[in-house]
C-alpha positions as a Markdown table, in Angstrom:
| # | Residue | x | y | z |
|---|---|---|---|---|
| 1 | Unk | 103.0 | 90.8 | 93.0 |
| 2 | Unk | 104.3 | 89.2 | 95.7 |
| 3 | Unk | 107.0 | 89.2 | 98.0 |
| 4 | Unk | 107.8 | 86.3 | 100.9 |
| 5 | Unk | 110.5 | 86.9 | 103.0 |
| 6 | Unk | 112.0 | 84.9 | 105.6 |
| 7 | Unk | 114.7 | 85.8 | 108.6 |
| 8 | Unk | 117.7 | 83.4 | 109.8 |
| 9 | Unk | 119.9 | 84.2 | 112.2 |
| 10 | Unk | 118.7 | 88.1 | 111.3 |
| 11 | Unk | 119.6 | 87.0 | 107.8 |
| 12 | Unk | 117.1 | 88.8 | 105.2 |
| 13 | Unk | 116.1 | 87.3 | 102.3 |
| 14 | Unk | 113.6 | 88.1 | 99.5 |
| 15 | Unk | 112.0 | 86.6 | 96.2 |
| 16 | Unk | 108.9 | 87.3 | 93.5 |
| 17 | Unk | 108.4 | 90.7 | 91.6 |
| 18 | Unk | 110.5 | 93.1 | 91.9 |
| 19 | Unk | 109.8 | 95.2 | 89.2 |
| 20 | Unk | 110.3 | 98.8 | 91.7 |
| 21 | Unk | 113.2 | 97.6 | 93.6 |
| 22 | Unk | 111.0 | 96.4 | 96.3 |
| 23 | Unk | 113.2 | 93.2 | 96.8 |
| 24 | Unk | 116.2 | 95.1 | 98.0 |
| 25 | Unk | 118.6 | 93.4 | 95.2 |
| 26 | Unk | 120.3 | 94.7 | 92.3 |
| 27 | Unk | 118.5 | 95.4 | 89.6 |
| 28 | Unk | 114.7 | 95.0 | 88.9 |
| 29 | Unk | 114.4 | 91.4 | 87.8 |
| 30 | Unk | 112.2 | 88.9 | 89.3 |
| 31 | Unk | 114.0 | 86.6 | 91.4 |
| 32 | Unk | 112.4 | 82.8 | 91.8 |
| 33 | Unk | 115.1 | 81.8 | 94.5 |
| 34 | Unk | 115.3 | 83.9 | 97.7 |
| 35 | Unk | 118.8 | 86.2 | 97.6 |
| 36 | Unk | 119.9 | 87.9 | 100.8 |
| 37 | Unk | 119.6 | 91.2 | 100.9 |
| 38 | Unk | 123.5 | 92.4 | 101.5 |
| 39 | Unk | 123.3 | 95.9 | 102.6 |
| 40 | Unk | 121.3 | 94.7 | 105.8 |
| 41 | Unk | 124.4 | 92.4 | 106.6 |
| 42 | Unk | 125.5 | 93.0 | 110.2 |
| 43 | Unk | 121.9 | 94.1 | 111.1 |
| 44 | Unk | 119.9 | 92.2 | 113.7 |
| 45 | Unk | 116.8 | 92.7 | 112.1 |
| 46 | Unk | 114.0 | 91.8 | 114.4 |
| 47 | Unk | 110.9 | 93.0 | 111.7 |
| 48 | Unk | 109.7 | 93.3 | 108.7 |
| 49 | Unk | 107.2 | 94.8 | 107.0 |
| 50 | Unk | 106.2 | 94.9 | 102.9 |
| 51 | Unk | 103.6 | 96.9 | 100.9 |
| 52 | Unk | 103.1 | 96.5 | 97.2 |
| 53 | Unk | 106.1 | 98.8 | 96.2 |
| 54 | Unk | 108.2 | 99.2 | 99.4 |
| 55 | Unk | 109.7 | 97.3 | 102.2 |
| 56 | Unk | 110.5 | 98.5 | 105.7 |
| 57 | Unk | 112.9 | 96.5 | 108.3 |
| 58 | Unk | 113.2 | 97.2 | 112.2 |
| 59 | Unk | 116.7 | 96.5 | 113.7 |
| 60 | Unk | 116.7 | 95.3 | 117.4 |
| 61 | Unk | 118.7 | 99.0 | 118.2 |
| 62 | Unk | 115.4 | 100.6 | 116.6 |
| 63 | Unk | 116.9 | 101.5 | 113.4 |
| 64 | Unk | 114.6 | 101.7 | 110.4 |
| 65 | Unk | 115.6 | 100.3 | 107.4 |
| 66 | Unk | 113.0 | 101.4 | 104.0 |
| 67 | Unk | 114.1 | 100.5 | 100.0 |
């Protein structure tokens, strides 16, 4: 499994397996092309962290973010 993700403008994005949710996007189907993560919209996420069945975000206000 593997999971890349990349931040612009405090964008998040995600791609690869996602077969526990992992990506943050609907469903549990693998994605080939990054897709935004929507529900952190509006978050200035300044971090990121991934293991092989969760994913963690840190805003810049300290808020923590976990799917």
């Amino acid at each position: 499994m593997r999971r890349v993700w990349r931040k612009v403008n405090f964008y998040v994005f995600s791609f690869g397996s996602n077969a526990c949710g992992q990506l943050g996007t609907e469903g549990t189907i693998t994605r080939e092309i990054p897709r935004q993560i929507r529900e952190l919209n509006g978050v200035r996420v300044v971090s990121i962290a991934a293991g092989a069945r969760y994913s963690v975000a840190l805003s810049n206000s300290g808020e923590v973010y976990s799917w």
